[in-house]
N, C-alpha and C positions, 0 to 999 in steps of 0.2 A: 303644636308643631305644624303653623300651616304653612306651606311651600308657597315662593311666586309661580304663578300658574303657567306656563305657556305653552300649554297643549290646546287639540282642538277636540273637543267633547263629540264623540261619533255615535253610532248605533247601538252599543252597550251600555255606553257613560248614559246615554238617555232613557233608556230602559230603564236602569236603576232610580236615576231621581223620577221616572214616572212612577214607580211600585212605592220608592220610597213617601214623596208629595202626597200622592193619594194615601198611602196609610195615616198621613197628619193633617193633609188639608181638605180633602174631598167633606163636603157637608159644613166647612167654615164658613164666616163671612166676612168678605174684606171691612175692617173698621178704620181704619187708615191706610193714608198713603203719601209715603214723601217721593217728590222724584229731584232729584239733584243733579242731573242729567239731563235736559229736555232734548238733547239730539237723541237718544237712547229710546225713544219711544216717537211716536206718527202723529201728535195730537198739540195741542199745546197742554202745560200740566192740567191745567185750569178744567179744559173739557174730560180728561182725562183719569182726572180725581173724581169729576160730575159722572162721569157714566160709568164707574165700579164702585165708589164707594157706598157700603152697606149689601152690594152683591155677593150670592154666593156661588164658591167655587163648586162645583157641583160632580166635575170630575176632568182629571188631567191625562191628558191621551199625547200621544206620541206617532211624529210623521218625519220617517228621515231621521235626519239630526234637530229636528224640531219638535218641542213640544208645545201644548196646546193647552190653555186652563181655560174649560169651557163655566161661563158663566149663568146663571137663573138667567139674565137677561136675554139670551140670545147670543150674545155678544162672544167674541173671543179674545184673548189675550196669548197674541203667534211670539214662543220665546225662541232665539237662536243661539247659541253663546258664543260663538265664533271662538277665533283665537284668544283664550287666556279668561272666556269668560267661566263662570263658576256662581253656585248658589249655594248658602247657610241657612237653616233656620234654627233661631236662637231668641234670645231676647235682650233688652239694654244692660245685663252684667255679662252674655252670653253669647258674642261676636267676633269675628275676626277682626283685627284691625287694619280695614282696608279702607281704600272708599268706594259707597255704597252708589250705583247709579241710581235705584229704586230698590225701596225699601215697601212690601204690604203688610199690613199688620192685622194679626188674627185676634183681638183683646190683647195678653199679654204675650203673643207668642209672633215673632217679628218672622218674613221670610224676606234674607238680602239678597240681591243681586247685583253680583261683583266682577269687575272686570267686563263690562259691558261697553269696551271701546269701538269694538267693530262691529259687537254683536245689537242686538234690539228685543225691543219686547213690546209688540206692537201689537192696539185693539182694532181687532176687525169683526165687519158681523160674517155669517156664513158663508154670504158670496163673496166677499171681496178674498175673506181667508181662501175657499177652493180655487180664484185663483192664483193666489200669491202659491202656493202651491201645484198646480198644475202641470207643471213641467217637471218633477220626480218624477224617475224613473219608478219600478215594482218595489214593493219589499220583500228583502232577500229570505226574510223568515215567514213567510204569508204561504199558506196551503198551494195558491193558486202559481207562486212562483215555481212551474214545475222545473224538471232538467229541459225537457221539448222547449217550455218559453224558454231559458235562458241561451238554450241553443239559436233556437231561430233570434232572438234580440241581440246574439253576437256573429252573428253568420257575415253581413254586410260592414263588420266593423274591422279597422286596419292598422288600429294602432296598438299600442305596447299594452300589454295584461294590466300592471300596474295601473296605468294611467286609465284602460277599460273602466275595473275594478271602483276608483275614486270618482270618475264621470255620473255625479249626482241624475243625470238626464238619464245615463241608461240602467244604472241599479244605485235604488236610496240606500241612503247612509253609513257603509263602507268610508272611509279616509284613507289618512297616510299609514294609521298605526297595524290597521287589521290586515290593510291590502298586502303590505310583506308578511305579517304573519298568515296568512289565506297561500300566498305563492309560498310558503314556505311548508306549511302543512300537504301539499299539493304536491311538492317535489319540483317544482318547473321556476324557474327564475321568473321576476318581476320585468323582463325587457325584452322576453321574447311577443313576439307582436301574436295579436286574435288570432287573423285569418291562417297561423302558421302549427297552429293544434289538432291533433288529432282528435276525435272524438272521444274516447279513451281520458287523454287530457283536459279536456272540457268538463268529462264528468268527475275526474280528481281535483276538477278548480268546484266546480258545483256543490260538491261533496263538503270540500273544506272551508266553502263561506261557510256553511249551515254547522259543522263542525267549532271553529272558531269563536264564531259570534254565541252561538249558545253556550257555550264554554266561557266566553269572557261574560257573558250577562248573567252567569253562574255566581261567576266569581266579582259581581260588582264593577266590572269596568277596569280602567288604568290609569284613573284620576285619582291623583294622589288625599285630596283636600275632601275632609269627612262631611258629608250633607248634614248634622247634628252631632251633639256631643254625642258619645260613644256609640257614635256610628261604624258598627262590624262589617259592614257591606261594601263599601264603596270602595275602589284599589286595590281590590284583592287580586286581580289579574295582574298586575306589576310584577307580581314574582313569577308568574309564569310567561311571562314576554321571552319568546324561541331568537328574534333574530332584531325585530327593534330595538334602535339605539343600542345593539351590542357591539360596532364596529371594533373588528382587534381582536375579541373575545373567542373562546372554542365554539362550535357546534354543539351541541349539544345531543344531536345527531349519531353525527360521523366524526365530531374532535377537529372538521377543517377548520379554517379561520374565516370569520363573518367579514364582508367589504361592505362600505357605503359607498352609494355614488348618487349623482343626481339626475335625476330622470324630469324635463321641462322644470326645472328649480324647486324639484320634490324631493328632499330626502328620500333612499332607498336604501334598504339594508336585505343582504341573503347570503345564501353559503354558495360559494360555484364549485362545493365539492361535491355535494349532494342534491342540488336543482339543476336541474335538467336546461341547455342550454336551447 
């Protein structure tokens, strides 16, 4: 039962394929590699194939909505999935039937990568990776992210919470799906603007990142589509989604009625009976 995908894999969904990958691939070694795709990746196949294959995955880390398959080489392999992208690991009787943009293969045990139209899976060595990312914002889950940083990194800022929230420059990997559920856990709607919060509020927004995302990375994330057969993990947070995609629907709350609206051509969803205006 795999769904067409067209969600965007945020900070839990990646969390989960990191825990999950390393329990299967960490200490692998790439034996093949098809790529069907050459926009999908930075290299031509050619060089591409030449500088992983036979490498091993040595372990898979996670920045933002990106993850990382760090190689024995040095070398790194930056994946993104963007919109609708998604990964399986299976093997040739054991696949989704999609098409594959780049397929690696561990001996007999295949990892696909699907729906990588906007997304990429690009090899870089160390420095080129620090800076393709260098402009992330903190991670929201990191010791160092205190309530004091999150205060002073929104003190100067003027725009809508929502839009704060998903701004990859000032906090990684937050999206469209957690930012309403964060403003909803929080009590304060998605459109009131930064600079118009009381501290108080700030720390009910602070509160219920760290709430949320631990709680979705719990429960596997809100991607429907199972990272291997009888994968128990992944999607389990779908059934507990408060105000996402529930336009129409009760509160869950308070029993009001949940609105969508679009915030800069962002789906938005919340309750204006119980978020605070």
């Amino acid at each position: 039962n795999i769904k067409e995908n067209n969600t965007m894999p945020e900070l839990p969904e990646m969390e989960t394929y990191k825990k999950l990958l390393n329990n299967k691939l960490a200490g692998k070694i790439i034996t093949d590699i098809e790529v069907n795709r050459e926009k999908s990746i930075n290299t031509s196949s050619l060089q591409f194939i030449q500088e992983i294959l036979g490498k091993q995955i040595v372990e898979i880390d996670r920045r933002a909505k990106h993850l990382i398959f760090r190689l024995d080489s040095g070398k790194n392999l930056l994946l993104h999935l963007m919109l609708g992208g998604w990964m399986y690991i299976g093997n040739e009787h054991d696949n989704p039937n999609r098409t594959k943009q780049v397929i690696l293969s561990f001996d007999d045990m295949k990892l696909y990568f699907i729906g990588l139209r906007l997304g990429y899976l690009h090899l870089l060595d160390e420095q080129d990776l620090e800076q393709k990312l260098s402009d992330l914002g903190p991670e929201p889950l990191e010791p160092d992210f205190t309530f004091n940083h999150f205060q002073n990194t929104l003190q100067s800022k003027r725009g809508k919470l929502k839009l704060t929230l998903i701004n990859q420059k000032i906090i990684s990997g937050i999206g469209n799906h957690y930012s309403d559920e964060i403003c909803f856990d929080a009590k304060i709607r998605p459109t009131v603007t930064v600079n118009s919060l009381e501290t108080d509020n700030l720390f009910s927004v602070y509160n219920s990142i760290h709430t949320i995302l631990q709680k979705a990375i719990s429960l596997g994330g809100y991607m429907d589509n199972p990272l291997f057969l009888g994968d128990q993990l992944t999607g389990v947070y779908n059934n507990h989604t408060l105000v996402y995609d529930r336009e129409g629907e009760k509160c869950r709350r308070c029993g009001g009625t949940i609105v969508k609206i679009e915030l800069s051509s962002r789906k938005c969803f919340y309750c204006p009976d119980c978020q605070e205006g």
